[in-house]
N, C-alpha and C positions, 0 to 999 in steps of 0.2 A: 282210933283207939290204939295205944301201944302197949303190951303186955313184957313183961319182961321178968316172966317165970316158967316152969316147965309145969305147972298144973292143968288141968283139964278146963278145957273151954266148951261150952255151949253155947252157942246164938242163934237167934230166932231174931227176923226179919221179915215183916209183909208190909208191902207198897202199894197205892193206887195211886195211877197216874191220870190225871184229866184229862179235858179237850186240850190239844195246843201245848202239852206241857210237856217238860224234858227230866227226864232223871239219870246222871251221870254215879255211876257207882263202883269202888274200884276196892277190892278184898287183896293184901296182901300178909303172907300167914308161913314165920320163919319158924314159930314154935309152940309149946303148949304139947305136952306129952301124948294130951288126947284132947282133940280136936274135932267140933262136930258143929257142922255149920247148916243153919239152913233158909235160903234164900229166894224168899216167892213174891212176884210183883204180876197185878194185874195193870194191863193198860186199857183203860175202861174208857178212854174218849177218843174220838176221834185227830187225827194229829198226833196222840201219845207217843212218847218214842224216849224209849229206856236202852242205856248200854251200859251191860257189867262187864269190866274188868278184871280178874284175880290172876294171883302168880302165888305158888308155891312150893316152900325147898326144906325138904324133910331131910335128915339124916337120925343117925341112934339110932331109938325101937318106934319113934314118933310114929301116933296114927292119924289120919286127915281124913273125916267123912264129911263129903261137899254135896249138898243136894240145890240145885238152882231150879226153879219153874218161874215162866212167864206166858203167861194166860191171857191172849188177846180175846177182849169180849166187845170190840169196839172195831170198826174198820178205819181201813188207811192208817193204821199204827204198825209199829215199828221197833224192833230187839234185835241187840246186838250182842252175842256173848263172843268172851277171848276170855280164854283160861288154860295156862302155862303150869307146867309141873317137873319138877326135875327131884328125885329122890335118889339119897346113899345109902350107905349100910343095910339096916334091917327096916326101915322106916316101910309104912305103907299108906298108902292115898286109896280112896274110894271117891266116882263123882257119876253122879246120875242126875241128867240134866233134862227136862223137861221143856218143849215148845208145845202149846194147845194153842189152837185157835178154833173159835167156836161158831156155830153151823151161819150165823150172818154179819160174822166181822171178815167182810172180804175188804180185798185189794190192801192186805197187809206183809210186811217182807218182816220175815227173822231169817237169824242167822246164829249158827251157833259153833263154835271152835275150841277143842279140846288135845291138847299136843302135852304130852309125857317123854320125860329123859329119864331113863332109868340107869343110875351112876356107877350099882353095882350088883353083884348075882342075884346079893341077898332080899333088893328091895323091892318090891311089889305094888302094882297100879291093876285099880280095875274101873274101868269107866265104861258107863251104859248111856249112849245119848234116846231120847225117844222123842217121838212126834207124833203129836195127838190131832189131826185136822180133819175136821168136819164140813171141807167147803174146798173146792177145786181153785176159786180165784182167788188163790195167797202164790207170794213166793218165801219157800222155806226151804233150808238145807243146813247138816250137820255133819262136820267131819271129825274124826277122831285119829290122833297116832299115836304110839305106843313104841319104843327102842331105844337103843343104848347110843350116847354119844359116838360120834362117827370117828373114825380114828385117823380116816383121810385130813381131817382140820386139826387134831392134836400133832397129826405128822407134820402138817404144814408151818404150822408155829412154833416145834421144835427143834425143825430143819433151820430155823432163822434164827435160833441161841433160845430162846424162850424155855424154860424149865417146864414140867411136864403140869405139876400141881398149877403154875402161873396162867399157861396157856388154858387150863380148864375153864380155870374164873375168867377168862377173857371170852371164851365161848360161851360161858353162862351169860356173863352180864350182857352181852348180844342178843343171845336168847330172849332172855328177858325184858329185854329195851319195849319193844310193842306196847308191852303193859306199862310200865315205867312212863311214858307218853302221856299214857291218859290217866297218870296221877295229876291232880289239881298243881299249878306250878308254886302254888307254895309251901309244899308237900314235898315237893319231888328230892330236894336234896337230900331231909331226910329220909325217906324212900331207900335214895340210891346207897346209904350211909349203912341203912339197917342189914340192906342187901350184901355188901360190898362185906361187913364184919362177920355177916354168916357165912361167904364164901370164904375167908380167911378162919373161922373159926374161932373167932374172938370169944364168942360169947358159948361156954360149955353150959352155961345154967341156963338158958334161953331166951330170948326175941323173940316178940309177935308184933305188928301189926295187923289193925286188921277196918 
């Protein structure tokens, strides 16, 4: 879905996934004033095996609340989460992400990944990852980071002629490639399109996918 206004967004999303079955799902989110997302998938068969993707890039006063849970109730299933963020100005992101897995779905592996760029003083990330498991034989793990673009890489590409504002969008769109990846490939251009005019600043009224 592509939105391309600065009004308030709500969505609500719940998945079940079967025996054997795949769900690819990939959230990409440039705008919408206020923004409130919420994304819950159980994997309820065996084989199950769900990966979300999101990336998102706030500037203004822009607000982003992102809540992900994926609830294994089935063994040998399998969750993948990658979720990117990079905020300007005053903008602010919230993401509390949820892995359960429950007391006789073993020998199942999640994974969950959470990395924030924060562009300037004003802007604000709070992310809370949490793990709910009731059963020793899973493998699970969740990382989270939080910091400001490195200055070592903006030095670097402006030691080679590259303008300051240029160089950033080149470290963004890297940044962000991972996710970019596992948009659908007939998707992807505009993907990279929607992306590329919000680093440039094209669109003051707003852009969303999502």
């Amino acid at each position: 879905m592509l939105f391309r206004s600065r009004q308030s967004l709500f969505l609500t999303q719940r998945n079940q996934i079967g025996r054997d079955a795949d769900l690819q799902s990939v959230g990409l989110s440039f705008n919408a004033g206020l923004a409130k997302i919420n994304w819950a998938t159980n994997l309820a068969g065996r084989g199950a095996n769900s990966r979300w993707s999101g990336l998102l890039l706030g500037d203004t006063e822009q607000h982003f609340d992102t809540h992900t849970r994926h609830q294994h109730t089935s063994g040998e299933s399998f969750s993948d989460l990658l979720y990117k963020v990079a905020l300007r100005d005053k903008s602010m992101a919230a993401y509390t992400g949820l892995i359960a897995v429950d007391e006789h779905a073993r020998n199942c592996e999640a994974y969950q990944e959470n990395r924030n760029l924060l562009l300037s003083a004003d802007a604000h990330v709070e992310s809370i990852p949490e793990l709910e498991i009731i059963n020793d034989d899973v493998k699970c793990s969740h990382g989270v980071t939080v910091g400001p673009l490195e200055e070592e890489q903006l030095f670097y590409l402006e030691s080679r002629g590259i303008e300051r504002d240029e160089a950033m969008r080149i470290i963004l769109a890297g940044y962000y490639e991972a996710v970019l990846e596992r948009v659908p490939e007939a998707y992807q251009e505009t993907a990279r399109n929607e992306l590329l005019n919000k680093l440039m600043g094209e669109h003051q009224n707003g852009n969303g996918v999502h």
